[in-house]
Structure formats: C-alpha cells, structure tokens
C-alpha positions as CSV (number, residue, x, y, z in Angstrom):
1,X,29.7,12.2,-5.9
2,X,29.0,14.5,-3.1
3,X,29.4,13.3,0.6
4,X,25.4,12.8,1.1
5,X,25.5,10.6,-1.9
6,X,28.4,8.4,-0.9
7,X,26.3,7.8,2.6
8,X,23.2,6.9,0.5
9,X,25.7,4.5,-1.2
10,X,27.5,3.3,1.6
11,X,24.6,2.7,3.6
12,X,22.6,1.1,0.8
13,X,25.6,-1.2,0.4
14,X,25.2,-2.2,4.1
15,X,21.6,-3.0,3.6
16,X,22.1,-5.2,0.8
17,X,24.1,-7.3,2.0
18,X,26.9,-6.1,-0.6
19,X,29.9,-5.4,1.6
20,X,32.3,-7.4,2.4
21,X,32.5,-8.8,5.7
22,X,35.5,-6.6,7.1
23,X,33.9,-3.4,5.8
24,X,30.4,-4.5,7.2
25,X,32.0,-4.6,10.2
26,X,33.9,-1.2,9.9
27,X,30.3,0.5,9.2
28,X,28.8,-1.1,11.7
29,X,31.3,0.8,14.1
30,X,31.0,3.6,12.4
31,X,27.1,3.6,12.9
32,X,28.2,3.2,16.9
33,X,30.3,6.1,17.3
34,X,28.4,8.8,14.7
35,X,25.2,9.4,15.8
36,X,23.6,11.6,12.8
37,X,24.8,7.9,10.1
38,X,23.2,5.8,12.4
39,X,19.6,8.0,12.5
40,X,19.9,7.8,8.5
41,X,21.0,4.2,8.7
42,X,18.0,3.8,10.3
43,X,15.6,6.2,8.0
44,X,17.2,4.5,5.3
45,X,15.7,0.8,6.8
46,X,12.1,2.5,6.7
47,X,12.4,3.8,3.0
48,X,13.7,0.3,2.2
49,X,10.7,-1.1,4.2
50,X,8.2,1.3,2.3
51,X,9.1,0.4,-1.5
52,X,9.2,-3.2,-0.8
53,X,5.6,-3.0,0.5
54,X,4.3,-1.1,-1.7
55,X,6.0,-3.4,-4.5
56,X,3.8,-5.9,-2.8
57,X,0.7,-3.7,-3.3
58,X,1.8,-3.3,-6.9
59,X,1.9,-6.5,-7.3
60,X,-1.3,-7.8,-5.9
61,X,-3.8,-5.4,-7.3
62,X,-2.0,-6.6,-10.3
63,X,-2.8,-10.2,-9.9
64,X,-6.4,-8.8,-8.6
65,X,-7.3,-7.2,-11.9
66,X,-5.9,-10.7,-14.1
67,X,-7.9,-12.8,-11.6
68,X,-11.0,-10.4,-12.3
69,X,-10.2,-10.5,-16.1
70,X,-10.3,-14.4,-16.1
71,X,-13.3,-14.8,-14.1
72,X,-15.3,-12.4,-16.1
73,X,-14.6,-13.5,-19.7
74,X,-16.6,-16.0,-21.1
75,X,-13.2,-17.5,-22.9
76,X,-11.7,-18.2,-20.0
77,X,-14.3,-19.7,-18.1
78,X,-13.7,-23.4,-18.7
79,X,-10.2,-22.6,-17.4
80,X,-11.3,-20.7,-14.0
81,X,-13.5,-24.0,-13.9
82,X,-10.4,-26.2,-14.0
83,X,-8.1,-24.4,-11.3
84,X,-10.8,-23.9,-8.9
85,X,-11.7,-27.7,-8.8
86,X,-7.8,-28.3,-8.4
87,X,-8.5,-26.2,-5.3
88,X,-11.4,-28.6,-4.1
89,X,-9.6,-31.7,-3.8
C-alpha cells in the first residue's frame, strides 16, 4: 500500500472507533505534533459527515416513493387506512 493509503487507513481506523485504546492515543499525538495528518484527519471527518447524510437522503426518498406507492394503489388502501388511524389515537 502506498503511504497516502495507509493514512486513509489509519485515519479511518481512528474514526471508527477500531483502534485500540493505546494506539488511539498514539494517533491522537500524532495528529498534535503533524500538522498536514491532522488537516486530513479533519477533511476526512467531513467526507465521513457527507456519505452518512447523504445515506440519510438515500434512504428517505426511498421510504418517500413506498409511502407514495401505498397511498396511491387501490390494494393497499385498506392498509394505509389502518396505520393512519393507529396514528389518531
């Protein structure tokens, strides 16, 4: 593996929670005293931040286009009928 992919590694591993304590630590220091892994550390973070929301996009319109499915077909509408009035009480 190149360098720039054992950071990406390394710094993923840090993210998620997968090192152990000791080395957690160790990076952590590391991040303190090299300027340049902490800025990627950090641009890391954001890319981290930006799947995970857009996951959360993926996911809603997803649910969006079921709920509009149900509500529109005739078969379902006894059902849709049923969960909304368990939403009434």
């Amino acid at each position: 593996m190149r360098t720039s992919l054992n950071n990406i590694k390394a710094i993923d591993d840090y993210l998620l929670n997968r090192l152990a304590p000791a080395d957690a630590l160790l990076f952590e220091a590391n991040t303190l005293l090299n300027v340049d892994l902490a800025a990627d550390v950090k641009h890391q973070q954001n890319t981290h931040s930006m799947v995970r929301e857009y996951g959360r996009q993926a996911i809603k319109a997803e649910i969006i286009a079921v709920q509009k499915t149900l509500a529109e077909a005739p078969q379902h509408r006894n059902f849709m009928q049923r969960i909304a009035h368990l939403f009434k009480k």
